[in-house]
CHARMM-style PDB file with segment names, atoms N, HN, CA, C and O in Angstrom:
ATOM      1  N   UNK     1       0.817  -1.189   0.000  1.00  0.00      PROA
ATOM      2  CA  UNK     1       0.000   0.000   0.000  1.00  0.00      PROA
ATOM      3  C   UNK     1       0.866   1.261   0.000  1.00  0.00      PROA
ATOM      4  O   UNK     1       0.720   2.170  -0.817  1.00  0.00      PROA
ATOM      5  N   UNK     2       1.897   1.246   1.105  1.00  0.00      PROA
ATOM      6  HN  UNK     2       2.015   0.507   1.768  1.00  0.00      PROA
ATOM      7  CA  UNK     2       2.337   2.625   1.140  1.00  0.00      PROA
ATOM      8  C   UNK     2       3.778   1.871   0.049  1.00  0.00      PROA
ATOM      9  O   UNK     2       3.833   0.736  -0.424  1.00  0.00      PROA
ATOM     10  N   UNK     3       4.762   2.976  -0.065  1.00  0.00      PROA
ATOM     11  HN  UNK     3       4.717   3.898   0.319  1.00  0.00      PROA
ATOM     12  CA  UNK     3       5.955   3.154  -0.725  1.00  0.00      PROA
ATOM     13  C   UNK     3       6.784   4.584  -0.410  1.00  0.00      PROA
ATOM     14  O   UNK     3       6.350   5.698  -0.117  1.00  0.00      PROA
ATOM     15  N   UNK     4       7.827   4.211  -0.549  1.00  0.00      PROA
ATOM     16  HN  UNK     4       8.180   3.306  -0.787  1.00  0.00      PROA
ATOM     17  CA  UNK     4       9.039   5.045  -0.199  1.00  0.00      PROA
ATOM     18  C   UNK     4       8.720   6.592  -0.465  1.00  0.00      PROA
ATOM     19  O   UNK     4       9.262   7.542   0.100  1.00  0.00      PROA
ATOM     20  N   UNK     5       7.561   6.647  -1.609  1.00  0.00      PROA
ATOM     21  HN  UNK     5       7.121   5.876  -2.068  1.00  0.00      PROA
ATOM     22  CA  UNK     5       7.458   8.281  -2.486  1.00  0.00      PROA
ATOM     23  C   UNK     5       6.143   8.922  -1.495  1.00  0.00      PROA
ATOM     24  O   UNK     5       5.824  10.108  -1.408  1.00  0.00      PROA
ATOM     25  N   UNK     6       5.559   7.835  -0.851  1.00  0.00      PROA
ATOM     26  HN  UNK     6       5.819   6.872  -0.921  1.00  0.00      PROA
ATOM     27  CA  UNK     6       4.255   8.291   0.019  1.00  0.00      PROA
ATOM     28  C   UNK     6       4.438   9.499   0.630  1.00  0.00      PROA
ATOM     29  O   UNK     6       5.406   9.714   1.360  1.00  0.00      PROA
ATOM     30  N   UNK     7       3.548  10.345   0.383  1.00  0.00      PROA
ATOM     31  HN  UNK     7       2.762  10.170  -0.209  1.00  0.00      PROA
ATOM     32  CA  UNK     7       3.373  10.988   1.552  1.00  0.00      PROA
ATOM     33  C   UNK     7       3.484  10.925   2.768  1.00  0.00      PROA
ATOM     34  O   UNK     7       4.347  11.582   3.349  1.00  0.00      PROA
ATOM     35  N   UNK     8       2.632  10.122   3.412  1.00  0.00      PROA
ATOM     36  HN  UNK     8       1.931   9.588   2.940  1.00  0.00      PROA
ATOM     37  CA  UNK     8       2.826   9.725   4.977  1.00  0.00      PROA
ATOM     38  C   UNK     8       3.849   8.909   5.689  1.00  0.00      PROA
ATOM     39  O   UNK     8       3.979   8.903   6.913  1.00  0.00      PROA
ATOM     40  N   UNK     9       4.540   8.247   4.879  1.00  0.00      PROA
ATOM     41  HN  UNK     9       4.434   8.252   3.885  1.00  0.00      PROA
ATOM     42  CA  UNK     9       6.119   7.523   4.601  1.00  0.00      PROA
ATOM     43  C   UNK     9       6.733   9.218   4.937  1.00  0.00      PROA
ATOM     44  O   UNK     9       6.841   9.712   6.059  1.00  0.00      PROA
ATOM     45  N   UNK    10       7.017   9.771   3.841  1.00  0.00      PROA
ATOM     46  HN  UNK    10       6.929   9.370   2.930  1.00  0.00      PROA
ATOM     47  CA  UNK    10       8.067  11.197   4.019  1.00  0.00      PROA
ATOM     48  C   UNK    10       7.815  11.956   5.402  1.00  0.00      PROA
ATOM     49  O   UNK    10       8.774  12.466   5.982  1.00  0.00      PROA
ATOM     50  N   UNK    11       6.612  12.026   5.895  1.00  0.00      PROA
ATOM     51  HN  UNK    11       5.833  11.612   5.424  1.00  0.00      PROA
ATOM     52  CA  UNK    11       5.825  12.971   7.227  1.00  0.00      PROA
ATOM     53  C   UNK    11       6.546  12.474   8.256  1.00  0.00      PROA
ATOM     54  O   UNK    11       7.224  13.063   9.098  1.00  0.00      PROA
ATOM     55  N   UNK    12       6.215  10.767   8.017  1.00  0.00      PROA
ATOM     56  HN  UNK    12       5.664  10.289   7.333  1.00  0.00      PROA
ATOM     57  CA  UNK    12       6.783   9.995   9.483  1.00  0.00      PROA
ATOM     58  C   UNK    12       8.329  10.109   9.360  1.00  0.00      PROA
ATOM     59  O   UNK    12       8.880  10.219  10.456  1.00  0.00      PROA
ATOM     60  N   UNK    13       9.083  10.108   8.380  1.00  0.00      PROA
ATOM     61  HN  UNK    13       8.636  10.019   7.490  1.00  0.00      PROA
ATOM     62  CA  UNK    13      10.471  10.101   8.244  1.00  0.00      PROA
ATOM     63  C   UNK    13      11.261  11.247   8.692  1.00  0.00      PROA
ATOM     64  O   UNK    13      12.256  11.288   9.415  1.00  0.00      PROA
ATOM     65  N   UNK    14      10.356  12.509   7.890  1.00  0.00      PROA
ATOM     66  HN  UNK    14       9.547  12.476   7.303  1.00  0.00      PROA
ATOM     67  CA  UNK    14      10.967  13.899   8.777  1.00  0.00      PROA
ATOM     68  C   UNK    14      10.640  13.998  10.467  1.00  0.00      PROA
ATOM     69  O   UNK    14      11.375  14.468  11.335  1.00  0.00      PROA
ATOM     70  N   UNK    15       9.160  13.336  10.634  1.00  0.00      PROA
ATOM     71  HN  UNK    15       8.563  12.954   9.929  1.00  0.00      PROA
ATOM     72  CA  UNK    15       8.947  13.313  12.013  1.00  0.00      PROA
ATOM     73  C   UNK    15      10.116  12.601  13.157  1.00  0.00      PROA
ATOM     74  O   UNK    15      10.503  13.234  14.140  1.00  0.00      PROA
ATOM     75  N   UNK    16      10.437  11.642  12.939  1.00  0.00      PROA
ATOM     76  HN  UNK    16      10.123  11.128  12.140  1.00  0.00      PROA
ATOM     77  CA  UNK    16      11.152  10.776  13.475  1.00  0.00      PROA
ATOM     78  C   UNK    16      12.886  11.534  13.286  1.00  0.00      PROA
ATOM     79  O   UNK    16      13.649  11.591  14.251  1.00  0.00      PROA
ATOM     80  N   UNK    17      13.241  12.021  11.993  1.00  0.00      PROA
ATOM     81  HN  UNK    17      12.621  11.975  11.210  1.00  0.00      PROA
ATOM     82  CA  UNK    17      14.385  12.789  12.163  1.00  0.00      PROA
ATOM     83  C   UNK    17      14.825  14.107  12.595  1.00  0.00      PROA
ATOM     84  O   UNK    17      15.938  14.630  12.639  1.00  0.00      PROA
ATOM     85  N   UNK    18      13.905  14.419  12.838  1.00  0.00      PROA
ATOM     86  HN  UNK    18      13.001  13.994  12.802  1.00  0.00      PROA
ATOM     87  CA  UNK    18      13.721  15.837  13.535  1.00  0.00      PROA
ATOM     88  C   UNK    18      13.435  15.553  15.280  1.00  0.00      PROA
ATOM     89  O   UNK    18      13.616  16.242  16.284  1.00  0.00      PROA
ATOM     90  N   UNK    19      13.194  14.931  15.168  1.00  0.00      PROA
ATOM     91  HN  UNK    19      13.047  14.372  14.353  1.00  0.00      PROA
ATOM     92  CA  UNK    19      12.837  14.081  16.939  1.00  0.00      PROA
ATOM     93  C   UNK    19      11.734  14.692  17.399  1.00  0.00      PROA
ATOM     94  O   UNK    19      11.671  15.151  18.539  1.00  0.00      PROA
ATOM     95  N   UNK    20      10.562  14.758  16.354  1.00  0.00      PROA
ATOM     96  HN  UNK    20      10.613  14.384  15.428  1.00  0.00      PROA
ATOM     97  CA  UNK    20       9.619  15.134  16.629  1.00  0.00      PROA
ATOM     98  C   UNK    20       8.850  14.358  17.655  1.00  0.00      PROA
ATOM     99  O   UNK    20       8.274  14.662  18.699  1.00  0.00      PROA
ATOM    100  N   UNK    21       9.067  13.121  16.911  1.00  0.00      PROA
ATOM    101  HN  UNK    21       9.536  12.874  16.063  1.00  0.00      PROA
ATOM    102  CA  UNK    21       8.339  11.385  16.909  1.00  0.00      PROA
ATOM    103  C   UNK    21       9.459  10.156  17.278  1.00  0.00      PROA
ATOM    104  O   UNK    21      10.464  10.146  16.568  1.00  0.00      PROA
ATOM    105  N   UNK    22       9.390   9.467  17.986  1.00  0.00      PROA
ATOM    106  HN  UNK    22       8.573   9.475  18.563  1.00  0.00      PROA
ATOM    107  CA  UNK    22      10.414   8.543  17.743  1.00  0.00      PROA
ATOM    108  C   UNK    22       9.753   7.507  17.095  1.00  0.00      PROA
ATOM    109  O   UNK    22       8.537   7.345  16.984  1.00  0.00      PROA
ATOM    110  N   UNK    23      10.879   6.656  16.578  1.00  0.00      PROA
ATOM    111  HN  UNK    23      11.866   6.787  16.668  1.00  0.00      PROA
ATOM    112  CA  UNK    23      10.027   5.423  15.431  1.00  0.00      PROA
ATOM    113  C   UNK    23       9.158   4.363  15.896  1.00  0.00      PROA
ATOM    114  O   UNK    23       8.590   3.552  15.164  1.00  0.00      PROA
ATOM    115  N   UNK    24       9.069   4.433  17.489  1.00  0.00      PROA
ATOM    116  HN  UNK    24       9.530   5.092  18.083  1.00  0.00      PROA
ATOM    117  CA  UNK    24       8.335   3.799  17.846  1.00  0.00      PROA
ATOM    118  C   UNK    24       7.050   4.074  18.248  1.00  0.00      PROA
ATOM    119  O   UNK    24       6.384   3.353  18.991  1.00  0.00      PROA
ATOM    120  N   UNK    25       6.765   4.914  17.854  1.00  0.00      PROA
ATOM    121  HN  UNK    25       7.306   5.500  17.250  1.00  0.00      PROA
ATOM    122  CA  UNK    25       5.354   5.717  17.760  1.00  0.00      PROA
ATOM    123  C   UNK    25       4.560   5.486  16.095  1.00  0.00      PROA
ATOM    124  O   UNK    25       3.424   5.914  15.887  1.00  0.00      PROA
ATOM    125  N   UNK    26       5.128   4.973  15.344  1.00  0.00      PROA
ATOM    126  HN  UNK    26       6.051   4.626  15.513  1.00  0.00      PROA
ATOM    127  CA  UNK    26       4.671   5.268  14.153  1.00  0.00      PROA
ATOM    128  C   UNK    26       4.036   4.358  13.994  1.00  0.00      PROA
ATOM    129  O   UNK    26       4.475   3.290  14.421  1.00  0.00      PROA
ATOM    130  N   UNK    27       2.516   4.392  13.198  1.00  0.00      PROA
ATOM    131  HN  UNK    27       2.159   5.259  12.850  1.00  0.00      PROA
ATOM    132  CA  UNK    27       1.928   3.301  13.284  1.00  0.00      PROA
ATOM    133  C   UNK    27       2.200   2.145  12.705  1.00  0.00      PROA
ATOM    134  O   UNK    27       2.994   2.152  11.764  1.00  0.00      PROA
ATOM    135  N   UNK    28       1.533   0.767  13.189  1.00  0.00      PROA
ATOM    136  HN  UNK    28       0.887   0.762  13.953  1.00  0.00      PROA
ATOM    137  CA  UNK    28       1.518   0.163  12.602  1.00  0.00      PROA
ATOM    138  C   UNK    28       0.651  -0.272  11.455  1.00  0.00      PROA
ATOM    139  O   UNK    28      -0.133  -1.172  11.758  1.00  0.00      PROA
ATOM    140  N   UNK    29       0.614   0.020  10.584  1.00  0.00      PROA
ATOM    141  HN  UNK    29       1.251   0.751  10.337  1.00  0.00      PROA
ATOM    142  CA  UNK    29      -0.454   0.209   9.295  1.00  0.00      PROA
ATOM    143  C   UNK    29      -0.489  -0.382   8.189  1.00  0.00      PROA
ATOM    144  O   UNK    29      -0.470   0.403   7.241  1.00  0.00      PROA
ATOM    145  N   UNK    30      -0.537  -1.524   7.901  1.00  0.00      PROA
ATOM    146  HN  UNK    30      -0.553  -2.162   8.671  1.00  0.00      PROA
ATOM    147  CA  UNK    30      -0.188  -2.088   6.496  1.00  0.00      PROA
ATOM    148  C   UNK    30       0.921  -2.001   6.859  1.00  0.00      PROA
ATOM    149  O   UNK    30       1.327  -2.257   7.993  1.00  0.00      PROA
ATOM    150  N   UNK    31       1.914  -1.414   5.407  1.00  0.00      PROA
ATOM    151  HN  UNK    31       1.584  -1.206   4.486  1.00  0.00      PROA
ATOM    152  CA  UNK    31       3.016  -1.438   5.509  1.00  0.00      PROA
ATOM    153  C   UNK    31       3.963   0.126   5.711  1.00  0.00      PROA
ATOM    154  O   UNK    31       5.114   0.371   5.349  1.00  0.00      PROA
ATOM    155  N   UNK    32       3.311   0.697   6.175  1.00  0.00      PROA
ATOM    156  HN  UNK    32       2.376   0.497   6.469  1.00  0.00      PROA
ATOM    157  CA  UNK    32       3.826   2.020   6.892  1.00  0.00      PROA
ATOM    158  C   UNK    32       5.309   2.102   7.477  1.00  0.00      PROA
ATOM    159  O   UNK    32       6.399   2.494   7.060  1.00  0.00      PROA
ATOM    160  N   UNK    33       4.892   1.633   8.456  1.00  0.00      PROA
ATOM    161  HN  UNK    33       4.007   1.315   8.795  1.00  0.00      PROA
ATOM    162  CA  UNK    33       6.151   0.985   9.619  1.00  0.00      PROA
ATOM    163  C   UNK    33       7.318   0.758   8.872  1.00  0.00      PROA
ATOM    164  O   UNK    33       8.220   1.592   8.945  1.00  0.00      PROA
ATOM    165  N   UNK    34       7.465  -0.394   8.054  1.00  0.00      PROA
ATOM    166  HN  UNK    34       6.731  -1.072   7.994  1.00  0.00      PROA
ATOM    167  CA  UNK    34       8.337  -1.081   7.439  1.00  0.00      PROA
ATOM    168  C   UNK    34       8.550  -0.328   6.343  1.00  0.00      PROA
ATOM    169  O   UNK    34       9.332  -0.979   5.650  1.00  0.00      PROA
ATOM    170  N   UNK    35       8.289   0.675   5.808  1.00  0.00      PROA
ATOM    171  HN  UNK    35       7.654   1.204   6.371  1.00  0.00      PROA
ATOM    172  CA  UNK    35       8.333   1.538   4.675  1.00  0.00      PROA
ATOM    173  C   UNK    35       9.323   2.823   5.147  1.00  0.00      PROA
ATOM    174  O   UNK    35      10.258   3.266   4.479  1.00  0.00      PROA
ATOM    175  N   UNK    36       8.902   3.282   6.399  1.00  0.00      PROA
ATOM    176  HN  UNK    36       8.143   2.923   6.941  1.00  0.00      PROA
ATOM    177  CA  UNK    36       9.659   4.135   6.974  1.00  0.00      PROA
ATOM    178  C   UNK    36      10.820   3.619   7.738  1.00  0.00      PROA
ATOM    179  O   UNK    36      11.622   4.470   8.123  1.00  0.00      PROA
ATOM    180  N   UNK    37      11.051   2.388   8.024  1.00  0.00      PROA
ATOM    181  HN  UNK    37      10.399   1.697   7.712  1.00  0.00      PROA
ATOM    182  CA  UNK    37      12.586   2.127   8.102  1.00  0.00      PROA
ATOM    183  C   UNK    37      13.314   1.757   7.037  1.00  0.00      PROA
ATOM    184  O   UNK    37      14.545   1.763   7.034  1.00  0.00      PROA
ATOM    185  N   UNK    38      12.573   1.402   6.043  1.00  0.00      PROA
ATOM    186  HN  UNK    38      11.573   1.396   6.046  1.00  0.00      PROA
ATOM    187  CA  UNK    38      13.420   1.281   4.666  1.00  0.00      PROA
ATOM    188  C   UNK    38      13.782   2.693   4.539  1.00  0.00      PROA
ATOM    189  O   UNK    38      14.975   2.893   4.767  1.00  0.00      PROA
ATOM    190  N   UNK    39      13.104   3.711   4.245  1.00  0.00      PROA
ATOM    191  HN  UNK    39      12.135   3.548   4.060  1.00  0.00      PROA
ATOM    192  CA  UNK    39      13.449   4.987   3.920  1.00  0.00      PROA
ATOM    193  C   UNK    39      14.302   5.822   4.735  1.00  0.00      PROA
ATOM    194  O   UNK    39      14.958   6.803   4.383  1.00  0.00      PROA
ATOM    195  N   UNK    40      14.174   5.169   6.133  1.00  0.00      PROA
ATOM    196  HN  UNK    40      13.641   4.373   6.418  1.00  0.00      PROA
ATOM    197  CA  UNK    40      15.029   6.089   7.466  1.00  0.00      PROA
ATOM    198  C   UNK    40      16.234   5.379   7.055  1.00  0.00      PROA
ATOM    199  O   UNK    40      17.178   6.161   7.163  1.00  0.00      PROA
ATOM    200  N   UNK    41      16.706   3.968   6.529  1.00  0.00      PROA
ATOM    201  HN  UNK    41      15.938   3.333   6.441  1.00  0.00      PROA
ATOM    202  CA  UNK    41      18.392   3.244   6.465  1.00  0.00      PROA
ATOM    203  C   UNK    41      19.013   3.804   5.331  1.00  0.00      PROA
ATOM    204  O   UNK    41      20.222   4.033   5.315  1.00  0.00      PROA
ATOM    205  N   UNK    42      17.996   4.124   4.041  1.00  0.00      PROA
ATOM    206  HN  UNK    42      17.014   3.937   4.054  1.00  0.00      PROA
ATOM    207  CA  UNK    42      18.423   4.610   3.149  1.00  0.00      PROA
ATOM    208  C   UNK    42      19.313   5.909   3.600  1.00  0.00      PROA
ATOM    209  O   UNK    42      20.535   5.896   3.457  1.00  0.00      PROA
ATOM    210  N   UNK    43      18.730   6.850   4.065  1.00  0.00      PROA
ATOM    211  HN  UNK    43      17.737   6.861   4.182  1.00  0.00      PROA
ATOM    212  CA  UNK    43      18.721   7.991   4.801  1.00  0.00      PROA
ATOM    213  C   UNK    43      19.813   7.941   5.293  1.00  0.00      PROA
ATOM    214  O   UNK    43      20.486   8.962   5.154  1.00  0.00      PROA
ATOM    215  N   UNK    44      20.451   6.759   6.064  1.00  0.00      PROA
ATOM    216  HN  UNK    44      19.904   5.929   6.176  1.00  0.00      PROA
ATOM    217  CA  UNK    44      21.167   6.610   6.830  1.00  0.00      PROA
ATOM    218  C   UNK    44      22.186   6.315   6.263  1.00  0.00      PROA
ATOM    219  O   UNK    44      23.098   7.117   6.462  1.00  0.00      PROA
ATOM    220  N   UNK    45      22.452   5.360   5.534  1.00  0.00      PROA
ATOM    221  HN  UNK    45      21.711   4.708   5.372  1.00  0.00      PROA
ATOM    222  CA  UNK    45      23.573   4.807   4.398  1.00  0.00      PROA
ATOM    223  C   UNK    45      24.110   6.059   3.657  1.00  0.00      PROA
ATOM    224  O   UNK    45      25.316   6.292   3.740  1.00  0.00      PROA
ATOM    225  N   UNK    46      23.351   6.840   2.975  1.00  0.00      PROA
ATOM    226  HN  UNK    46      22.371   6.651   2.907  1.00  0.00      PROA
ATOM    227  CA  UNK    46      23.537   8.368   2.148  1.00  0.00      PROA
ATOM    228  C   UNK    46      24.454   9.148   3.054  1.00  0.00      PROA
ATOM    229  O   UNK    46      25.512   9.679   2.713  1.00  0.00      PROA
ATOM    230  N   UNK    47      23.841   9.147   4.405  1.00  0.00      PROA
ATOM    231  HN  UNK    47      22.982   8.716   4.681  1.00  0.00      PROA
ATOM    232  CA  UNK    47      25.050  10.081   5.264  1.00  0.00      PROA
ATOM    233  C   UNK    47      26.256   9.402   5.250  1.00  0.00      PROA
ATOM    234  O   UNK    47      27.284   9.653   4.622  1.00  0.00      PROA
ATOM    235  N   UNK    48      26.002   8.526   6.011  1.00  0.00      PROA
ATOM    236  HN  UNK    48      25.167   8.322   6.522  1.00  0.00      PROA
ATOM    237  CA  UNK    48      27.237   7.562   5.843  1.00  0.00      PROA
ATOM    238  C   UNK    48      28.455   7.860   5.289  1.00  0.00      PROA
ATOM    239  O   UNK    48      29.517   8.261   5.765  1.00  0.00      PROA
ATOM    240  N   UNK    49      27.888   7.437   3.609  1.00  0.00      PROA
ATOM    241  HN  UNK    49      27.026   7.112   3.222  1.00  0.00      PROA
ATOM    242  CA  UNK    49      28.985   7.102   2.680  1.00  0.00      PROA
ATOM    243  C   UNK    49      29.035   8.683   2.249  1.00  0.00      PROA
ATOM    244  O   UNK    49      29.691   8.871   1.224  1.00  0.00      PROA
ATOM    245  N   UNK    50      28.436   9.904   2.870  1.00  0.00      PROA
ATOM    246  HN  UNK    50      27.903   9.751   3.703  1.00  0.00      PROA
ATOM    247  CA  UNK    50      28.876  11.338   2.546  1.00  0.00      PROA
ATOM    248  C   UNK    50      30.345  11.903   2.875  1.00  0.00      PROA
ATOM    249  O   UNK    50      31.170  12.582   2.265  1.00  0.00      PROA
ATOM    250  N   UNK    51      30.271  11.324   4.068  1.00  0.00      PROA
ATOM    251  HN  UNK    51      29.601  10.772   4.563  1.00  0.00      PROA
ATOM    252  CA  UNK    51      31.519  11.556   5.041  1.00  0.00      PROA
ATOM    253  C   UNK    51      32.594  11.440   4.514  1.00  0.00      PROA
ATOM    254  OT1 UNK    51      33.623  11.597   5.170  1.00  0.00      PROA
TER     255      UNK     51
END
């Protein structure tokens, strides 16, 4: 249902990186959850290999 380009995927992702939200607040919804840690490692890997 959801995907990486979602809207509510991107909301929860800035939410959670901004420390609005922590990721354990985010629902569990279909595939929400698991959409936004794909997108938060991506996120994460990109910094990473910036350095």
């Amino acid at each position: 249902m959801f995907n990486e380009d979602s809207i509510c995927v991107d909301v929860w992702c800035r939410a959670v990186v901004t420390g609005v939200h922590p990721y354990s607040v985010v629902p569990d919804l279909y595939n929400l959850r698991e959409e936004v840690s794909k997108k938060l490692e991506k996120m994460e890997e990109k910094s990473v290999s910036a350095k």
